[in-house]
N, C-alpha and C positions, 0 to 999 in steps of 0.2 A: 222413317216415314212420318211427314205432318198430316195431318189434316186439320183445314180451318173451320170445323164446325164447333159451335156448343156442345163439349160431354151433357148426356142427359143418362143418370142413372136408369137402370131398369125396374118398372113397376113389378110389383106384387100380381102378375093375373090370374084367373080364375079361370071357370070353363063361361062362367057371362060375358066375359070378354071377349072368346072365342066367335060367339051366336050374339052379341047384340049390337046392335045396328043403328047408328056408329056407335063404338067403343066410347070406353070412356077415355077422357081427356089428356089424362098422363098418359095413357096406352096408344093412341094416336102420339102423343107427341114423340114417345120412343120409336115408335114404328117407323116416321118421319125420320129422325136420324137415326134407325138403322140404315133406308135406303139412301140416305147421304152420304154414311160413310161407306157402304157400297163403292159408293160410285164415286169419292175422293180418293181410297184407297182403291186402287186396281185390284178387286176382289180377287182375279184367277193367279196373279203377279205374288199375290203375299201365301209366301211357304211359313208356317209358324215353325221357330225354332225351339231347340228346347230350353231359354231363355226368352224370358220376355221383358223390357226396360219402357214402363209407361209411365207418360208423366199427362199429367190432366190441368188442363189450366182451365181454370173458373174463371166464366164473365161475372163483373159486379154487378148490383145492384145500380138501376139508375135512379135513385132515390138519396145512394152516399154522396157526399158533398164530393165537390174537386179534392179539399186537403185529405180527406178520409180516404181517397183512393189513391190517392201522390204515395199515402202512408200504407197502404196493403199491397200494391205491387208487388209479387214474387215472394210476398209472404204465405205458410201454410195456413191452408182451407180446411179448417176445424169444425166445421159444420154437417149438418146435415143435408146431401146424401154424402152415404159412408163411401167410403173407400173400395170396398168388396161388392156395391152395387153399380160402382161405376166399373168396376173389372167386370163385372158378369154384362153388361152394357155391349161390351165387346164377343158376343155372342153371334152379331152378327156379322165377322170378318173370321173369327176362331170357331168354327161350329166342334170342330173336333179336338182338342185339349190334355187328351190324355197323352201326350208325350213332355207337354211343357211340365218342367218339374222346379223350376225360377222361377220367379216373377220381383220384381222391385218395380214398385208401383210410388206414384204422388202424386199428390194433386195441392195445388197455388191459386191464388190470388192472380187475375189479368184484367186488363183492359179487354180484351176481345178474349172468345174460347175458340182449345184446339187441345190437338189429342196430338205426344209425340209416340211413338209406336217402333222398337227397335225390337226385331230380333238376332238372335244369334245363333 
């Protein structure tokens, strides 16, 4: 399964987050692509298997030159956010998890962001 949204890690919330009105900024913006991926992924259609094969492609920066991004394409994403918060990200299509006992997960360098999402 693709979907063409930006991965956006999941924040750190709290219970102010829950009660304050509107949230904060990072928390809107996860909330945001949870229901995006909702709704790219056929939420009711995806059975999670007990493998999971996720690859994350990061949009750049529009601030890196043309050559600097010709040069990062499909290169690993060594930054921050980590790896384990773009997996928990996925919370919103996996509510229930405890059978998946797999995972091979990564995340790259793109021009545009998308989540590939394979189970087995």
């Amino acid at each position: 399964m693709l979907a063409e949204i930006d991965p956006v890690a999941k924040p750190r919330m709290t219970r102010r987050d829950k009660w304050l009105s509107p949230p904060r900024k990072c928390v809107q913006k996860y909330r945001k692509f949870a229901d995006d991926l909702r709704q790219s992924i056929l939420y009711d259609e995806f059975v999670p298997g007990f493998r999971l094969v996720l690859e994350f492609h990061i949009p750049m920066p529009k601030s890196w030159s043309k050559k600097k991004k010709a040069e990062m394409v499909g290169k690993p994403h060594q930054q921050t956010p980590d790896l384990d918060n773009f997996i928990k990200s996925l919370d919103a299509i996996v509510p229930e998890d405890c059978g998946i006992w797999d995972i091979h997960a990564k995340k790259f360098w793109s021009i545009t962001g998308r989540i590939y999402l394979e189970n087995k």
